[in-house]
C-alpha positions as CSV (number, residue, x, y, z in Angstrom):
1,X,0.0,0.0,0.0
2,X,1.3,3.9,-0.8
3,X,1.4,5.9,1.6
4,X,2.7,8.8,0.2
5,X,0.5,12.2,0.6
6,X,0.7,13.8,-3.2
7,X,0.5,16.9,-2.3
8,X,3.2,20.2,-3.6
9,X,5.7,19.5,-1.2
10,X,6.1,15.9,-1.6
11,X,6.3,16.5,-6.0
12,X,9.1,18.7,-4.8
13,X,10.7,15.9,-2.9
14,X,10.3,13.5,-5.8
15,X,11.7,16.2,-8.2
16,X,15.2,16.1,-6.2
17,X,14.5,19.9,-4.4
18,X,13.6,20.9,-0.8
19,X,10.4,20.9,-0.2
20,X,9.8,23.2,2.4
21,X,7.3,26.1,1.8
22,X,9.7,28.7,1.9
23,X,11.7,27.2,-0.8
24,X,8.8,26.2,-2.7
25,X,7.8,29.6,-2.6
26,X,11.3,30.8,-3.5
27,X,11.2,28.2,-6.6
28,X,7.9,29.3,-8.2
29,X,9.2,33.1,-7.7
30,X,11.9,32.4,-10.0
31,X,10.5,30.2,-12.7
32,X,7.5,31.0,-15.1
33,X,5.8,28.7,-17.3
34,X,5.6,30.5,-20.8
35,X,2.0,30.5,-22.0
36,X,0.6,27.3,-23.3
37,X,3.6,25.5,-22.6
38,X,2.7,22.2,-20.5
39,X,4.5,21.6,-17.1
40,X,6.7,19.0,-18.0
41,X,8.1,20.8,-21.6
42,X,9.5,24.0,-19.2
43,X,13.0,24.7,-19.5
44,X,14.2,24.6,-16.1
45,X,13.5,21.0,-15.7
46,X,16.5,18.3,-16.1
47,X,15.5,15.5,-18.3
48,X,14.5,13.2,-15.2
49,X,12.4,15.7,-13.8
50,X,10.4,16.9,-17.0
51,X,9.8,12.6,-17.5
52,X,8.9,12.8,-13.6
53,X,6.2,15.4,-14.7
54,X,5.4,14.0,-17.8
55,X,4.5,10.8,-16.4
56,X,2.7,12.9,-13.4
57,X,0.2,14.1,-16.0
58,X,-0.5,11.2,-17.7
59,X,-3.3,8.6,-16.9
60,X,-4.0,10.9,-14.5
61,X,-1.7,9.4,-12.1
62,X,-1.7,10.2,-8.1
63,X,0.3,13.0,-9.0
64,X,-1.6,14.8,-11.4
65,X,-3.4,17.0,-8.7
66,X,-0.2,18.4,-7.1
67,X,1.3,18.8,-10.9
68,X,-1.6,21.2,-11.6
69,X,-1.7,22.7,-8.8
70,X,2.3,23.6,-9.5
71,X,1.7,24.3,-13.1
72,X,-0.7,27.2,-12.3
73,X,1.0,28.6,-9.5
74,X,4.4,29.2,-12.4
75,X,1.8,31.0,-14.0
């Protein structure tokens, strides 16, 4: 059985980076998403990360809901 909570700061922890709120909020005050680019296709990703969020969005997996929610805060 998971028991990971998929929430914002956990997607940060699977992504590699702290996540802390203030660190979150420190991330997502230095990135933008340009407009109608999807989450995983941003720049600032590595390769691991942008297939991390790639695979987040698809099927809508169990981390779909913390991927949104990330997606429109960079915007």
């Amino acid at each position: 059985m998971e028991t990971i909570v998929h929430d914002l700061s956990n997607l940060f922890l699977q992504l590699g980076m702290a996540g802390d709120a203030d660190n979150i909020d420190a991330f997502i005050a230095s990135h933008r998403l340009a407009p109608g680019t999807p989450l995983a296709q941003a720049a600032f990703w590595s390769p691991a990360q942008a297939q991390f969020l790639a695979g987040a969005k698809s099927d809508d997996a169990n981390w779909s809901r913390a991927a949104d929610e990330l997606a429109t805060r960079l915007t």
